[in-house]
N, C-alpha and C positions, 0 to 999 in steps of 0.2 A: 465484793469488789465495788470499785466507785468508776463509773462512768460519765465520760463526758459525750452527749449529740453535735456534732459539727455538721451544722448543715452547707451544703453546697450546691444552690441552685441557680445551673449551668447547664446551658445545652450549646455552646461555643463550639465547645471541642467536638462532638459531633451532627453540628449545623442542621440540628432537624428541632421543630418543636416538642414541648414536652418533656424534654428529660429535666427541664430545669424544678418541673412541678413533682420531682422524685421527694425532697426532704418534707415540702408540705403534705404531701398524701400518709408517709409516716410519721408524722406528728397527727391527723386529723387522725388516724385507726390509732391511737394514744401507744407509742412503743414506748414512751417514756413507764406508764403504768404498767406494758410486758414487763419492763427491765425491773421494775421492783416485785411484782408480782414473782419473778424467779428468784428473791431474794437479795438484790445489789443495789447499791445507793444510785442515783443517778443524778447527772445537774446537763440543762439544756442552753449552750452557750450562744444558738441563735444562727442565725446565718452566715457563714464569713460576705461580707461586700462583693458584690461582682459590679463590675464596670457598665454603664450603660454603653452599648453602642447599636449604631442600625446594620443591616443588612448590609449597605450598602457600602457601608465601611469597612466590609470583610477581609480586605486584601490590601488594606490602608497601611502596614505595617510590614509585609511581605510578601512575594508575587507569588510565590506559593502555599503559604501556610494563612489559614484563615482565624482572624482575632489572635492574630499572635501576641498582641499588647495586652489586651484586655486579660487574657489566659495569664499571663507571666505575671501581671499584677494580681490577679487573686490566687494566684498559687503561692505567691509571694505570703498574702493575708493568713492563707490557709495553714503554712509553714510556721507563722506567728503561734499561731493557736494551736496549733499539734505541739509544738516545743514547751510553749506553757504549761500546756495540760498535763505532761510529761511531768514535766518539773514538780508538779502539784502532785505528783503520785496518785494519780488520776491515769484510767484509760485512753484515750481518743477513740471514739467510732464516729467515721466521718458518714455521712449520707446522702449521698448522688445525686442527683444530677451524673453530670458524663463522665467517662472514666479519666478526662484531663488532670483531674483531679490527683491522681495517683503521685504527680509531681512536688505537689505541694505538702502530702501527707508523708512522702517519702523525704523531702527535703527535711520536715520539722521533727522527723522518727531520726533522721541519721543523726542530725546534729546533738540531740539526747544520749545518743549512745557510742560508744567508743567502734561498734562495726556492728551492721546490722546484716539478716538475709530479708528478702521479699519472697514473699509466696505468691506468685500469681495468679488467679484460679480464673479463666474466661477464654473465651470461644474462638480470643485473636492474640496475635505475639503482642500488639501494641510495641513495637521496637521498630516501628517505619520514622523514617527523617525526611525532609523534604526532599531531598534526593527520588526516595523508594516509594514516597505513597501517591496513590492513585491519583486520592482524592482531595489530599491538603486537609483534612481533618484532623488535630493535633489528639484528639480521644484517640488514635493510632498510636502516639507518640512517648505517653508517657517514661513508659519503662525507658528506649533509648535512652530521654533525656537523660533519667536517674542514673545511668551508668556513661555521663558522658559523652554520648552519642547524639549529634545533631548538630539543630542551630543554638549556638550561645547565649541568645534572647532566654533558652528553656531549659539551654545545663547548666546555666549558673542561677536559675534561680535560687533564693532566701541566701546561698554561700555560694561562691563559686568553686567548679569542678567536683568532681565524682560522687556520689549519694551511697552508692551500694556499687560494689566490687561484682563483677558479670558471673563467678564464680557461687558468688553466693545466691545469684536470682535464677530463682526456680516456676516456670511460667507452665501449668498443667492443665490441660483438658484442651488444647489450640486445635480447631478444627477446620480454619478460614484465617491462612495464610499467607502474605503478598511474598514474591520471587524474592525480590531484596529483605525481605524480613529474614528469612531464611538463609541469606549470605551475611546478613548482620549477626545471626545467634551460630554460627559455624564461625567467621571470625573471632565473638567475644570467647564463645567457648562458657555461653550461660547454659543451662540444663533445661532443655525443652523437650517437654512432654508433650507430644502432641494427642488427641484423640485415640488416632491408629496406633499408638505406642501404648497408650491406657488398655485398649481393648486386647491388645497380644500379649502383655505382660499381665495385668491384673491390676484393678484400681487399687488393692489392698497394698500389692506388692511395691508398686511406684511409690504410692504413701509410705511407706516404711523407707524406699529405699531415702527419700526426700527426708524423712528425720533423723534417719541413721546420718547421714552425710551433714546436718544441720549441727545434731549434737556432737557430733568429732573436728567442727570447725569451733574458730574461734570469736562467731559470734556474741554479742550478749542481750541484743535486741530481734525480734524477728516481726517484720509487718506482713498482715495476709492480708491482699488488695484483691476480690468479690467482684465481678462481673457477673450479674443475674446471664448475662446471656451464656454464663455457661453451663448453664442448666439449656434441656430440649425445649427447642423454641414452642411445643405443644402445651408444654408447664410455665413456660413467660411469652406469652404472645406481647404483653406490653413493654416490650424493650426494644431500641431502636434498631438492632443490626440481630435480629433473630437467628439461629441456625438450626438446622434438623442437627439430629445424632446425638444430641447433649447429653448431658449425667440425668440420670432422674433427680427426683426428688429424696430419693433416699441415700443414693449416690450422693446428693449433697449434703447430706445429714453424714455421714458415715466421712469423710472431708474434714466436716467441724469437727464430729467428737474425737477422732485421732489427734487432729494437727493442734487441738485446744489439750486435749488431753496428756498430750504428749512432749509440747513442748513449751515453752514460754513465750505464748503470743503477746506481743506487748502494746497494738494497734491495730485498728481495723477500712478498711475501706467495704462500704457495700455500694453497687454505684449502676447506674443506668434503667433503674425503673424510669417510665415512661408513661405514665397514669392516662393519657391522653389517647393514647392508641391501644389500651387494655381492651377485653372483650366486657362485654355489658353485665354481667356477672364479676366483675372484677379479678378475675380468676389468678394472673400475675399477683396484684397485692397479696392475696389470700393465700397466695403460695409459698411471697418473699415473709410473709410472718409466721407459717408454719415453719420456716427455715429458721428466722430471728430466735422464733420463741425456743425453740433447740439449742441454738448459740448462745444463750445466754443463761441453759438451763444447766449446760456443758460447762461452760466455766464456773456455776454455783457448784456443783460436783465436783470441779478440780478445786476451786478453793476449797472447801472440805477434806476433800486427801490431803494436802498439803497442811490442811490446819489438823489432822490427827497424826500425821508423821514427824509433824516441828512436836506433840507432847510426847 
């Protein structure tokens, strides 16, 4: 397979330092040299643009939502480059910075494909609007926007109106909730998997029942958008919104080779390393690339199957 790096170094959407230093820490441990090492071509298209702005400017644009211009403008960039990449029959694997990001990767994934699902995998719904969130940090917000939901500045980015249908977005492992998130996914009537619904039913079984229903629709596209934090906050200390309870580590291995395995992922988001607040061992990075180096060893294996079933 041939992949594209899209880096995305931003910590806007969750207004803390360090998440923007997520793409350079995976370029400095060389994931370009993983991705060949497990067999796939790879090309590093660099950073999309982010805006300069200060601190101070944070509510310049809207009394609730912080960097709402700057976000919409490189989601906007972001969107640019996921759709080309696309076009080029090329990958996209974008690499975080904050999960804002998910907007702009979802915007330039729908418009490639006739009807897409999202696979959500992190710790939070991300489906808060200004209305619902706390804290006006739009890294909450992404999903909403993709299904329409919010302020307009952020569902119309790259096209305007709907990304992905709420039917098709499937957001797993949620274990840190806000009140209105939860009246937003019972309105849309998207499939939320929370933690306590993983643990009572079976990670196996949610995973199955989530491709079962993927492949009986009439998608033809499907982006899986990676929140490290929804791994146990004890295996990513360096990500900024940590939570106890998470997936292990092999729990997220077991994640990828199903949903790579299984179905046709056509995009990636990994997002929210935070190199800055790691432990002195590094122990986050060293965990987000024993996870990479799987993912990318999982699709050299599914292209394999697929190349002995096409002779």
């Amino acid at each position: 397979m041939k992949f594209n790096l899209i880096g995305v170094p931003v910590n806007y959407g969750c207004d803390r330092n360090g998440a923007q230093f997520g793409p350079e820490a995976f370029r400095q441990h060389n994931i370009a040299d993983l991705i060949k090492k497990e067999g796939h071509k790879v090309q590093d298209s660099g950073d999309v643009k982010i805006p300069k702005v200060s601190p101070e400017e944070k509510y310049s644009g809207h009394e609730n939502l912080k960097y709402l211009e700057p976000i919409a403008e490189y989601n906007h960039n972001l969107a640019e480059v996921v759709y080309n990449t696309l076009n080029d029959d090329t990958f996209p694997f974008v690499l975080g910075g904050d999960h804002s990001l998910g907007m702009g990767s979802i915007a330039g994934v729908s418009r490639h494909f006739e009807e897409i699902a999202v696979i959500w995998i992190d710790a939070h719904g991300d489906i808060n609007t200004e209305d619902t969130s706390p804290s006006g940090n739009i890294h909450g917000m992404p999903l909403a926007a993709s299904m329409n939901v919010g302020n307009p500045r952020l569902t119309n980015i790259y096209y305007k109106g709907q990304k992905v249908k709420p039917e098709n977005v499937y957001i797993i492992g949620a274990r840190d909730i806000d009140s209105g998130e939860f009246e937003i996914a019972e309105k849309t009537k998207l499939n939320l998997y929370t933690m306590e619904t993983v643990r009572e039913k079976g990670l196996a079984n949610i995973i199955e029942q989530v491709i079962e229903k993927i492949n009986n629709s009439s998608v033809d596209g499907v982006h899986l958008s990676f929140d490290i934090d929804a791994l146990d906050k004890s295996i990513v200390p360096g990500t900024g919104t940590a939570v106890s309870e998470g997936f292990s580590l092999n729990e997220g291995k077991e994640i990828f080779t199903k949903f790579i395995s299984r179905l046709d992922i056509t995009s990636m988001d990994f997002v929210e390393l935070n190199p800055v607040i790691d432990d002195e061992d590094g122990k986050t990075v060293k965990n987000c690339f024993e996870l990479l180096r799987h993912i990318f060893k999982t699709f050299k294996l599914r292209e394999e199957r697929d190349t002995e079933y096409a002779i």
